[in-house]
Structures are given as structure tokens and as C-alpha cells.
N, CA, C and O of each residue as an XYZ file, in Angstrom:
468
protein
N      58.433     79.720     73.000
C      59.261     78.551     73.240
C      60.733     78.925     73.119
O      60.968     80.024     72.618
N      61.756     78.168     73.507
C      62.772     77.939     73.235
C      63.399     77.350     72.256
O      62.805     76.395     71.757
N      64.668     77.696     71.724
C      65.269     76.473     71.039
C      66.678     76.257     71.781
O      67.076     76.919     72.739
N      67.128     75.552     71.361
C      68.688     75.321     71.769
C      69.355     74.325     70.885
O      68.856     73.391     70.257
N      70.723     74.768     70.982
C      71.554     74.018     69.958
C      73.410     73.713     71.144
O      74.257     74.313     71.806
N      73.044     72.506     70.701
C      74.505     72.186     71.005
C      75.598     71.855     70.448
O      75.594     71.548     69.255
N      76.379     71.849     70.947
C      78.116     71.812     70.590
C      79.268     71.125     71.237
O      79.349     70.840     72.432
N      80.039     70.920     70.425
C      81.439     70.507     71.499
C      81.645     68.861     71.480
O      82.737     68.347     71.723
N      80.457     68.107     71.159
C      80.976     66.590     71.526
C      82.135     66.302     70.202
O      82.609     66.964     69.278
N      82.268     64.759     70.792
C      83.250     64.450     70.105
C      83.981     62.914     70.577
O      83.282     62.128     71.216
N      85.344     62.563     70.241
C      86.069     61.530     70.648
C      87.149     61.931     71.219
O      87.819     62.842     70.732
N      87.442     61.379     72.214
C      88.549     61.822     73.544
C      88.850     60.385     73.786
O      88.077     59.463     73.528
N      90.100     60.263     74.330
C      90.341     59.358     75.243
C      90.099     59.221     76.564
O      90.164     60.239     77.254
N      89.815     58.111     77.105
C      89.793     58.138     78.590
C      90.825     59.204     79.311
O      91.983     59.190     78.892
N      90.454     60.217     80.467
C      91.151     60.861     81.084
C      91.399     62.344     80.442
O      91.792     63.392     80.955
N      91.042     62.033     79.227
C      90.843     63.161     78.236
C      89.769     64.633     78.591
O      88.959     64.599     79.517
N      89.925     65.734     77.787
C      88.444     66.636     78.499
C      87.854     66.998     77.108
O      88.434     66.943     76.024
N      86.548     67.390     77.378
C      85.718     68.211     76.435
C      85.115     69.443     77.122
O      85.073     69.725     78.320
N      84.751     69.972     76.261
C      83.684     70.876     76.580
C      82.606     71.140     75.675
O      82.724     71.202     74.451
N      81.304     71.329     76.480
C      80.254     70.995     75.602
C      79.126     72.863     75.781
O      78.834     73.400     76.850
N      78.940     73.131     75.045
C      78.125     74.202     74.832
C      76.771     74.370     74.310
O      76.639     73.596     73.363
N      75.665     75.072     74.525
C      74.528     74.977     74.279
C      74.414     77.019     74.017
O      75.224     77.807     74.505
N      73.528     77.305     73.380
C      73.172     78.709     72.859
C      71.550     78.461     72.750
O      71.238     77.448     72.124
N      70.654     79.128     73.195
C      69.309     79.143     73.721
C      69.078     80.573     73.164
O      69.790     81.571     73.276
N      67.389     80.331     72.268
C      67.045     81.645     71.625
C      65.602     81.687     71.790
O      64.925     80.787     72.286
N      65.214     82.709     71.376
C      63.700     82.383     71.667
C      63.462     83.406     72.846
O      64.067     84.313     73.417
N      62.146     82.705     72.898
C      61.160     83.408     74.806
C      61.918     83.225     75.942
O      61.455     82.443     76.771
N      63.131     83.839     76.216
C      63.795     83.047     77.851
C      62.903     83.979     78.771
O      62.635     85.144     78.478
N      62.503     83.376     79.839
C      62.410     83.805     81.344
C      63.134     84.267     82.162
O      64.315     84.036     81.903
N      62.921     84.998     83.325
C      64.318     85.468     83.765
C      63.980     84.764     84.702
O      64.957     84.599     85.433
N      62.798     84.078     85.204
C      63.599     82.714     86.069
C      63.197     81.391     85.388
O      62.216     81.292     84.651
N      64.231     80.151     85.768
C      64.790     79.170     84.918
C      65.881     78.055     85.555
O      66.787     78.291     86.354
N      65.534     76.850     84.989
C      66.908     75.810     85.151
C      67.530     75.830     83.761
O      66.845     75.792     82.739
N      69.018     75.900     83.770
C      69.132     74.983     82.498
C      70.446     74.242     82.860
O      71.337     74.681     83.587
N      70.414     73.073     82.245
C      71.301     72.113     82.818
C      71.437     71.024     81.257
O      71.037     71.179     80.103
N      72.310     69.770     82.059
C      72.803     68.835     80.738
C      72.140     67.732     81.396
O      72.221     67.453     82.592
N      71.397     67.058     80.398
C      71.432     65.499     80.801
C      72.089     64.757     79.714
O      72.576     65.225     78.685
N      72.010     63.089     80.231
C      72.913     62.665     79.045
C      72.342     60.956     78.925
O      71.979     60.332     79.922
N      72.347     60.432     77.673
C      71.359     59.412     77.486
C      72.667     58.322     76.702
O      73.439     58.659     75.804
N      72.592     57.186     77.279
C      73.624     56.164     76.883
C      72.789     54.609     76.411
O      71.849     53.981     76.899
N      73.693     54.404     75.203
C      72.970     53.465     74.331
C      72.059     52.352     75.586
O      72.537     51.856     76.606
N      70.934     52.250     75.159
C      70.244     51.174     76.386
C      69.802     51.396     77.035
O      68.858     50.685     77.381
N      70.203     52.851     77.901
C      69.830     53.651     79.339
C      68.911     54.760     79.078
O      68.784     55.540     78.134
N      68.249     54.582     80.303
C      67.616     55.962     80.088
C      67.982     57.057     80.322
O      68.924     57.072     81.114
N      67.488     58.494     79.809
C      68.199     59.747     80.341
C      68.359     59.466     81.556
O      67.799     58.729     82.368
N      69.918     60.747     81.560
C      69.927     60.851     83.335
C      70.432     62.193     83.244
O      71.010     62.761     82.317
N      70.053     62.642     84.551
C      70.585     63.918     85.067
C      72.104     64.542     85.136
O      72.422     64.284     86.297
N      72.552     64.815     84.894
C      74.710     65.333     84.775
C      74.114     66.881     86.108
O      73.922     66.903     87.323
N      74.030     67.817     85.115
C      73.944     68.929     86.297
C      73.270     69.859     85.451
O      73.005     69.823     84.249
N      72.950     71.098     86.773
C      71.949     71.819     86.654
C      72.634     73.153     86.968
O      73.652     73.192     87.660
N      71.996     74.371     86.388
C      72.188     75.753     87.061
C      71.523     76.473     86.696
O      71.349     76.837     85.533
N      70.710     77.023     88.247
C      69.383     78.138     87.996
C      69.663     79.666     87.581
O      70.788     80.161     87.511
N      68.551     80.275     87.338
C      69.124     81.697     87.135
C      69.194     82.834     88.514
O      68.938     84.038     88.565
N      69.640     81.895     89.529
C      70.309     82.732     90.677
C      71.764     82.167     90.749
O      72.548     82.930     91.313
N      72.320     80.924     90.271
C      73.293     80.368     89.739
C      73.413     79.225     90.713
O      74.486     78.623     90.672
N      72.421     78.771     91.671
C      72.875     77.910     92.135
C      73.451     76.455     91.810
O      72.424     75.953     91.354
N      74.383     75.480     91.744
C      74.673     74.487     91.529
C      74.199     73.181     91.420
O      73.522     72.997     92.432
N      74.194     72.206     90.751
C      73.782     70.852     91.086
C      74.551     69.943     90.337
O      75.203     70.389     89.393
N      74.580     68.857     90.573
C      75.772     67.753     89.923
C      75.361     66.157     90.359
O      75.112     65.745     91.492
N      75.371     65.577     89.377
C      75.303     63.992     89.597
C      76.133     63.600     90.402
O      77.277     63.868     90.035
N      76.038     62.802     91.848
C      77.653     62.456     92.220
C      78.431     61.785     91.183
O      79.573     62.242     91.241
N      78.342     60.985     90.339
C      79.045     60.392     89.443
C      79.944     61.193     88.280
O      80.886     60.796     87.593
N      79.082     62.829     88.363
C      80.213     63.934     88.094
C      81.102     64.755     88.676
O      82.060     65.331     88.160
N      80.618     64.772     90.084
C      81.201     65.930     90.811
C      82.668     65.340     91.178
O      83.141     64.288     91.607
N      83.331     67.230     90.564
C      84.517     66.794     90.843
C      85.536     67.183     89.472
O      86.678     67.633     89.382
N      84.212     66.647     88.205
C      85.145     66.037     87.361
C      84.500     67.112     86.088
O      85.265     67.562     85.235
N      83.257     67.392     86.088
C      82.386     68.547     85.598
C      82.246     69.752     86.472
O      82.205     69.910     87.692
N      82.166     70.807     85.101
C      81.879     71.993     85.730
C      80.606     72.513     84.707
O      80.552     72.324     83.492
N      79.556     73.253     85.592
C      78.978     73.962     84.159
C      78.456     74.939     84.850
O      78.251     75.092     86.054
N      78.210     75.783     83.627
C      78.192     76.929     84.114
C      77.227     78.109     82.746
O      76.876     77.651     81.658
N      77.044     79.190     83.051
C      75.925     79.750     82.137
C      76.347     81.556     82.076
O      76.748     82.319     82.954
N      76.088     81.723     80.863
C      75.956     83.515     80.771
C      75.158     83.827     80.050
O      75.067     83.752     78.825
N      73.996     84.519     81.455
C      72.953     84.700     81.144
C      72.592     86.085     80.051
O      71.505     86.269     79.503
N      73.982     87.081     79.908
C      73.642     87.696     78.622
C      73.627     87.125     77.437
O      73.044     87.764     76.561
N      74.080     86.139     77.153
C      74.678     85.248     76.303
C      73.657     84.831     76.114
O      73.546     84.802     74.889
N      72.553     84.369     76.672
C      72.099     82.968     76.620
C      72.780     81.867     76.175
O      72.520     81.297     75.116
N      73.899     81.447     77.168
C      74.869     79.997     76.817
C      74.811     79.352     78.125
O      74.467     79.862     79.191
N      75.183     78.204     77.902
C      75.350     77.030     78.638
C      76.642     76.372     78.408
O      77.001     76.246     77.238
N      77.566     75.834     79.567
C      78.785     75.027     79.160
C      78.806     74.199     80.102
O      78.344     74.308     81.238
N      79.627     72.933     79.375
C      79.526     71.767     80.234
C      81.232     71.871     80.349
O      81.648     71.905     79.191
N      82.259     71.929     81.219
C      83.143     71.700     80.977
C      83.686     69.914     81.659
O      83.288     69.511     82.751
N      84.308     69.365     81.050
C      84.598     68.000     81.537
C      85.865     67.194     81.225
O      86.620     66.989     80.275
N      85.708     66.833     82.548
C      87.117     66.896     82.577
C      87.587     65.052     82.729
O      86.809     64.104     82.617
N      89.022     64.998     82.998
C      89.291     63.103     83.447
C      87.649     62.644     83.003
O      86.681     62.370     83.712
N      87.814     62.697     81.555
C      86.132     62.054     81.414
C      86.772     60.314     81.618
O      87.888     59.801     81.699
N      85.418     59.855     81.637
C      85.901     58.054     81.411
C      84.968     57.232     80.555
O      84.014     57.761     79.984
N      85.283     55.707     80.445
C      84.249     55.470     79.136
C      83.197     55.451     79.671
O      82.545     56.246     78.993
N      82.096     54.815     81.003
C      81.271     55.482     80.980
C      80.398     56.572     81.019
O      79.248     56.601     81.456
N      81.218     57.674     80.402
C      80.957     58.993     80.630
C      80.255     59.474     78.286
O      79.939     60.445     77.598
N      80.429     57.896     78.156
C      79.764     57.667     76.636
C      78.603     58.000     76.864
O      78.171     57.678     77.970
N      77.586     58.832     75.828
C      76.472     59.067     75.636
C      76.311     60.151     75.031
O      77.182     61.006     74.873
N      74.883     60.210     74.544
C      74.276     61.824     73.728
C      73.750     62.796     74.973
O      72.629     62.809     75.481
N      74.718     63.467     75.249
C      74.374     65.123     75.817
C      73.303     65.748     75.291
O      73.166     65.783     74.068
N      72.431     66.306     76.101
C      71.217     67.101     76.029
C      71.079     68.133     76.454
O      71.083     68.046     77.681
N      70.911     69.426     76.032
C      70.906     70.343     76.167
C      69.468     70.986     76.962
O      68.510     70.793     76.213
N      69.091     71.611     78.111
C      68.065     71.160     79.043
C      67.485     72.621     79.679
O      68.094     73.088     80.641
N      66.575     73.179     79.263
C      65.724     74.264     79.707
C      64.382     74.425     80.189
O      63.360     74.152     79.560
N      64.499     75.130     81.956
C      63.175     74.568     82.117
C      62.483     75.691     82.887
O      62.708     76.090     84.030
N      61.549     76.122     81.949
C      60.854     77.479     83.044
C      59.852     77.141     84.041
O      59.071     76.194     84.127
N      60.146     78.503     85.019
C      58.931     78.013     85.854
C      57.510     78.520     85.684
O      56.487     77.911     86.002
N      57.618     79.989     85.016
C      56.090     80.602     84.530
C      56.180     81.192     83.634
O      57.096     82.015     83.625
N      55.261     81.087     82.380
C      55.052     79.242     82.545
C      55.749     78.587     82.333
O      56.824     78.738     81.752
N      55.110     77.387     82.921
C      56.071     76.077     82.987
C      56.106     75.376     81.849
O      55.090     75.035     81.244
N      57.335     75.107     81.470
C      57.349     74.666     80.025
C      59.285     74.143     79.836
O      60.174     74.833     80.336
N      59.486     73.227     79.272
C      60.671     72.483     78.980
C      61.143     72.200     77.448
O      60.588     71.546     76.566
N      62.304     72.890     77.449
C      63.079     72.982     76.167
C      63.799     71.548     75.933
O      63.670     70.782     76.888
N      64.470     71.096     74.924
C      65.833     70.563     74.732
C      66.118     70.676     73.753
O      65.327     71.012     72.872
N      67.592     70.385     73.523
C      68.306     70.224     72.500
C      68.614     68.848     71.927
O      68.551     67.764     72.507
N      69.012     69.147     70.487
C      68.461     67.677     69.735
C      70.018     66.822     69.903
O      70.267     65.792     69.276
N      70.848     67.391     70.742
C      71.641     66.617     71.748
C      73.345     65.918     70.570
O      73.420     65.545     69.400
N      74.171     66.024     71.457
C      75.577     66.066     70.760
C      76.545     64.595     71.539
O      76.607     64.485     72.764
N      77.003     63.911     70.894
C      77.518     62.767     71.016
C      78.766     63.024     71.235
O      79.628     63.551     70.531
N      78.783     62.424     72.715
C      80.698     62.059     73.284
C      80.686     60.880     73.892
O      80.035     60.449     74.844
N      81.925     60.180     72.846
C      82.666     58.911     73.155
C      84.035     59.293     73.551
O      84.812     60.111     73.057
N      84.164     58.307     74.810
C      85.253     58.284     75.190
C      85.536     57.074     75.021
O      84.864     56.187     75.546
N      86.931     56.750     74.004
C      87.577     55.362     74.149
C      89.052     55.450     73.900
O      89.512     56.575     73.706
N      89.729     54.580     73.881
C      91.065     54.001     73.664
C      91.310     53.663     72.334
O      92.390     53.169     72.011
């Protein structure tokens, strides 16, 4: 299995940035997603973005633009960088690993960013 641990949340103001980090130990695969989702009081998880281990991209439209993330795979790390966040951009970040053989799904026990005034 995996573990993962995250980092980086916090309180920002609107327009403000964070950056959010994840460190993954354990059994990795050398093929893999790992990405952020993010869960807001009431709502259910949702998807933010993704990046495989050929590095291809993916992004919520409701981020693109405004997030970047990105991974080093010697590292085993993950970063969310984010930017002009806004208040609905409130919620617990999840840290998100997902192999394909076998198939099997990590997370992290997830890091809290509020954005307010």
C-alpha cells in the first residue's frame, strides 16, 4: 500500500496563493495517477486535477488557469500550486493515488484551506 501525507493548507485571502504538497511512501508503481481532490463542508468530493506517471495533465475547469500541479517522481511528491484562489476554493484537500496493477487507491487524511476576508 501507500501512504501519503499532506501539507501546505492554511488561511489566505481571496486572490491570495497557496501551495499544497503531498510525499507518498510505501509500494509505488511505476505506472499511476496521483492528483488532488477537494471536499467542501456539505459537498461531496470533487476532482481539482490529476497527473499520470507519463505526466500527462488534467484540471477541473473551475481550476484551470488558476492551479498548477505537478509531481517528482524521484521524490515521490506531489504539489498543488494555487493561485488567485477564491472563497469557493474553501475545502479539505486530498491527497490522491491511484494504481493501475494492481489496482488499488491511496489517500491522504487531507489538509484544510480557507480562503476569506
Amino acid at each position: 500500500q501507500v501512504q501519503l501525507v499532506e501539507s501546505g493548507g492554511g488561511l489566505v485571502q481571496p486572490g491570495g496563493s497557496l501551495r499544497l504538497s503531498c510525499a507518498a511512501s510505501g509500494r509505488l508503481f511505476s505506472i499511476n495517477d496521483m492528483g488532488w481532490y477537494r471536499q467542501a463542508p456539505g459537498k461531496q468530493r470533487e476532482f481539482v486535477a490529476s497527473v499520470n506517471s507519463d505526466g500527462w495533465l488534467k484540471y477541473a475547469d473551475s481550476v484551470k488557469g488558476r492551479f498548477t500541479i505537478s509531481r517528482d517522481n524521484a521524490k515521490n511528491t506531489l504539489s498543488l500550486q494555487m493561485n488567485s484562489l477564491k472563497l469557493e476554493d474553501t475545502a479539505v484537500y486530498y491527497c490522491n493515488y491511484m494504481n493501475r496493477d494492481p489496482p488499488f487507491a491511496s489517500w491522504g487524511q487531507g489538509t484544510q484551506v480557507t480562503v476569506s476576508s
